[in-house]
N, C-alpha and C positions, 0 to 999 in steps of 0.2 A: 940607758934609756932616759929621756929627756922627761920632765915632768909633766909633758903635754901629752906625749905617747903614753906615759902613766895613765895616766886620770882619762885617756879614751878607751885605756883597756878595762878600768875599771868601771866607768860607764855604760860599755858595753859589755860587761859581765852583770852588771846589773840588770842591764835588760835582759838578757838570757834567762835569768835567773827568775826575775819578777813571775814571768807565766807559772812558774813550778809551787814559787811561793803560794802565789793567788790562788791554784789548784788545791794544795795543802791544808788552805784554811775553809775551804769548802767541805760540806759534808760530804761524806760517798752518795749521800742521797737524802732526801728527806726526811728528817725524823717522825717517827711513827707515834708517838705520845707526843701533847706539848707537857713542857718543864710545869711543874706544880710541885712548889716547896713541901717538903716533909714535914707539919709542925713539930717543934722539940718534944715535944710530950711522945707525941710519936714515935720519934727517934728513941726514943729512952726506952721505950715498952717492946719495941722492935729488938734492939741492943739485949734488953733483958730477957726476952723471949728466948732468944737463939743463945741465952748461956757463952757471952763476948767472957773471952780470958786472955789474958796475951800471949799465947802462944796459937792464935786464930788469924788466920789469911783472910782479911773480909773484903770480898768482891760487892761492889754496889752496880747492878747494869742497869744504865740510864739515872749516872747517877748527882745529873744536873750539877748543882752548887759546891758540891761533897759534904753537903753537913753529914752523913750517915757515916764516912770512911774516917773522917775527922775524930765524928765523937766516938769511936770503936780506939781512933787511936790515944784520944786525950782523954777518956776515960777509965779505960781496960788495958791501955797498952799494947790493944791488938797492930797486926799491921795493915794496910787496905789498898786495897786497886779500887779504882773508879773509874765506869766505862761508859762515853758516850760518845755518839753521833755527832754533836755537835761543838765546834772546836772552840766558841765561844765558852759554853759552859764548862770547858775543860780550861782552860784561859782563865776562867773566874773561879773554879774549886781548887786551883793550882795557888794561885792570890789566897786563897782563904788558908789551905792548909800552911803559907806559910805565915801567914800571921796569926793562926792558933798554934805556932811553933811545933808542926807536928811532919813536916814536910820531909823529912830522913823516914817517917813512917808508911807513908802514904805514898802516893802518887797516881795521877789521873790519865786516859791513852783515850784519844780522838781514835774510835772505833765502832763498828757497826755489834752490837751484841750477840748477833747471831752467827757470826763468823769470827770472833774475838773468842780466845785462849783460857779458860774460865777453869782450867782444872788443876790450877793449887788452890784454887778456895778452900777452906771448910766451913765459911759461912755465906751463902748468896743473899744478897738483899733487893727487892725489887717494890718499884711502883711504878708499874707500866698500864695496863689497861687487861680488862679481859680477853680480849681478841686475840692480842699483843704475849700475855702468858700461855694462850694455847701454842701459838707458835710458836714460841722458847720451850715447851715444854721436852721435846724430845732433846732436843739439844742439854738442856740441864742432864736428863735421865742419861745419855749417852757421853758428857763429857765429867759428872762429876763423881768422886770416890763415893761406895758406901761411907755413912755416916756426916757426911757433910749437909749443914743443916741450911735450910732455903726459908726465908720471911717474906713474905708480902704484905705489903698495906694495902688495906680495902679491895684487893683483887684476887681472887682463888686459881688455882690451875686445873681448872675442869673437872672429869671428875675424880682426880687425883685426892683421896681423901683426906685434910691435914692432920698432923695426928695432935695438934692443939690448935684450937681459937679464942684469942681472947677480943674485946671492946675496949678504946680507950676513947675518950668523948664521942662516943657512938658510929666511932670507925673500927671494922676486923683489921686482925689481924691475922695470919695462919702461919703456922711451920710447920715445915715436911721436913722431916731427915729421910735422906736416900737410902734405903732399904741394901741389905747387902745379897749378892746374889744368892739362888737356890744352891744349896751344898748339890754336887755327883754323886751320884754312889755308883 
């Protein structure tokens, strides 16, 4: 093959190719929250809330920058998935976890949260919206194990009662641990 028929066939796989790319980095749709950073203090109270140890799966959905799956993993030793809509913010938590050297811990999936895979957690972390948690909320109830503990900032899950809330600069917080089923008799 001559160098010229080369480089046509490579040019022409590139274009083939291009649509698929340009598809990929699209969202499946519109994200439902806009991104608003988690302040560290936050972060920290949230982390300490849900009792992070390193032997904890910490799922963040919608979880913009990754500071949340980062500091679980360079704090605790925990390990984290980070799940968002939007492939930019998965692009930029990707960059960050690896330059908090935490990247063998972590990792981030351009995906929609409500049809995303969320059942090795045992710890969910969220700052989505109220609207936004009512419609997650069956989906948590139905996809995670008794005992796996769920935080939200500033946002409640209806009227799902938390079984603690705390305040940190005059933001809630709540966690729910997932009740485990009624015993048969």
């Amino acid at each position: 093959m001559t160098a010229r028929v080369f480089g046509l066939c490579i040019a022409l796989a590139s274009i083939v190719a291009a649509p698929a790319a340009a598809q990929q980095a699209q969202p499946a749709r519109q994200p439902d929250v806009i991104f608003v950073p988690t302040p560290s203090v936050v972060v920290d109270a949230m982390l300490k809330l849900a009792k992070i140890t390193p032997n904890d799966v910490v799922y963040d959905l919608g979880s913009g920058d990754g500071r949340i799956v980062i500091a679980a993993a360079k704090m605790y030793g925990a390990r984290g998935v980070g799940i968002d809509i939007d492939p930019e913010r998965t692009r930029e938590a990707t960059a960050n976890a690896r330059a908090a050297g935490v990247e063998d811990k972590v990792m981030f999936r351009t995906e929609d949260v409500l049809t995303a895979d969320i059942s090795p957690a045992t710890v969910v972390m969220l700052y989505l919206s109220p609207s936004f948690n009512t419609r997650l909320r069956p989906k948590l109830m139905k996809d995670l194990k008794p005992g796996t503990r769920i935080v939200s900032h500033a946002f409640d899950l209806g009227d799902w009662k938390p079984q603690q809330t705390v305040t940190v600069n005059g933001r809630p917080i709540y966690l729910w641990i997932v009740a485990r089923p009624p015993e048969r008799k």
